[in-house]
N, C-alpha and C positions, 0 to 999 in steps of 0.2 A: 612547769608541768612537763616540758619536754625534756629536761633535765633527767624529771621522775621516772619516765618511761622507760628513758635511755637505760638509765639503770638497771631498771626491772629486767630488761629485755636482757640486760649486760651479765645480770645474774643467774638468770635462768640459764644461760647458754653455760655458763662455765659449770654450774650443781650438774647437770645433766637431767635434770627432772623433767620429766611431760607432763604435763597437767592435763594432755589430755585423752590420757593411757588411749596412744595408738602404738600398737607393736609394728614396726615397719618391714620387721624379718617377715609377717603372713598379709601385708598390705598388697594388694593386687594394684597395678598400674592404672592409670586412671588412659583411656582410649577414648579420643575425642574421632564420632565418626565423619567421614567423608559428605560432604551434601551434595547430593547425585542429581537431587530432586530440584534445587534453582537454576535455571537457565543461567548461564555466562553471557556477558554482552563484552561482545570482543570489538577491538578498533576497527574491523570492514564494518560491522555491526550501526556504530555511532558515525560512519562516511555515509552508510545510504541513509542515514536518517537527518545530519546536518546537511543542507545544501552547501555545496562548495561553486557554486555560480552566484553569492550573493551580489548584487551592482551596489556602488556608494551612495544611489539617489533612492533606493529600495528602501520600504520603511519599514520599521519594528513590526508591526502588525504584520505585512504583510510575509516577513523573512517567520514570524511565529507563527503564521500560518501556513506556510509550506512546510517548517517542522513538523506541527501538527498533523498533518494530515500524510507527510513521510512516513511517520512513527505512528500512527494510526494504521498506514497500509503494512507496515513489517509485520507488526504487530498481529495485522488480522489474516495475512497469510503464510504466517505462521505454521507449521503443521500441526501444533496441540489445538488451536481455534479453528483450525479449518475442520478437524475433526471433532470436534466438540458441540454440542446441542445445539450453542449459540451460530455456531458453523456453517451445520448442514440445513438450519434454516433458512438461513442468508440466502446459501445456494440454491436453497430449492424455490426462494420468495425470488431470485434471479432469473430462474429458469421459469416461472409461472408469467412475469411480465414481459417475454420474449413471443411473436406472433408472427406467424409467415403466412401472406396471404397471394393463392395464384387463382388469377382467371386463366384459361386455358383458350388456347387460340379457338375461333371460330369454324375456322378454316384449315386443310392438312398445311396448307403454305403459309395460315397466319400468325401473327407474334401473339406468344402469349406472355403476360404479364404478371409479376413478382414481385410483391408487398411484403420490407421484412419493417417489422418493429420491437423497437428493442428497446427500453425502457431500466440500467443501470442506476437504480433509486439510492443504493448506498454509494455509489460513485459519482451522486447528482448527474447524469448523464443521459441524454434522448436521442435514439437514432433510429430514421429511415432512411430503408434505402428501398429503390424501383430497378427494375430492370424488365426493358421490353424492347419499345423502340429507341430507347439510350439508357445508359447506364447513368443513376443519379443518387446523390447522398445528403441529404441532412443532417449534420449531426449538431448539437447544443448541450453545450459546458456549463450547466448553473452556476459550480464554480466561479467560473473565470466569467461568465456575462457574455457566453462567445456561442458565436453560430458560424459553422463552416458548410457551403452550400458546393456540390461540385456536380458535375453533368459530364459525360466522356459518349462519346460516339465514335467507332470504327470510320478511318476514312483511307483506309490500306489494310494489308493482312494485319500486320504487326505495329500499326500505326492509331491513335489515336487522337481527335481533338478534344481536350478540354478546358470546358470552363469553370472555374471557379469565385466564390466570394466567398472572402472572411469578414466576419465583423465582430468587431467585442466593442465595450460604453467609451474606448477610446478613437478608436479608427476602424475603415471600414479598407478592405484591399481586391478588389476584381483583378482578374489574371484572364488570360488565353494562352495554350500553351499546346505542344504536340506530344505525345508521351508515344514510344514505341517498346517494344520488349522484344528481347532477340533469346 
């Protein structure tokens, strides 16, 4: 059968016949256009989205869930997503669970006190902070199972005490430390 073909093919080229009357003196060029319209994913592209801190004891799950959730964030702050329906929902359902709340001192010398709550539902994320008579922060990583608790009090101009706990389902870490800023 291949034989046959060959042949065929072998005869046609030498008769000069076209079977399939195309005139190629008024044949227009065949123009394959450009695609403007698919994003490119370039090699900085695939580094923020593989982790390159993978450890040896780290497991499949858990290296496919920081992929996931790397490539999920490029992904969603993106500028076609960020301005896109799914977008400005996001941001506005962001900005709807965010709540400051102040009492106001009693007194012209008393402290008055500052409730922020901040509630990052697509970043699983929960935070308050206080500030009156010390500076405090709650914040909790659904993610990660982690709660970071800090408290800072003035005890110089530029000088700070603070305390801090971390905790996530593996260990738990208390600090005391002096933080200044110049």
């Amino acid at each position: 059968m291949r034989l046959l073909v060959s042949c065929l093919l072998m005869m046609m080229s030498f008769s000069g016949a076209c079977w399939a009357k195309v005139d190629l003196r008024t044949t227009k060029p065949l123009v394959i256009p450009e695609d403007k319209v698919t994003p490119k994913i370039t090699k900085e592209d695939v580094a923020k989205i593989i982790p390159l801190d993978i450890q040896s004891n780290e497991s499949t799950g858990s290296v496919m869930s920081r992929i996931a959730d790397r490539g999920f964030n490029m992904w969603f702050n993106s500028p076609i997503i960020k301005n896109s329906l799914l977008g400005r929902a996001v941001e506005e359902t962001q900005e709807k669970l965010k709540t400051d709340v102040v009492v106001p001192a009693a007194t012209p010398r008393g402290v008055s006190h500052k409730f922020s709550f901040r509630v990052e539902a697509f970043q699983a994320l929960a935070k308050v902070e206080y500030s009156g008579w010390v500076k405090a922060a709650v914040n909790y990583d659904a993610k990660a199972s982690a709660t970071d608790i800090q408290f800072k009090d003035k005890v110089m101009n530029n000088k700070d005490l603070v305390v801090s706990h971390k905790a996530n389902k593996e260990q738990g870490l208390s600090m005391i430390g002096l933080a200044w800023s110049w």
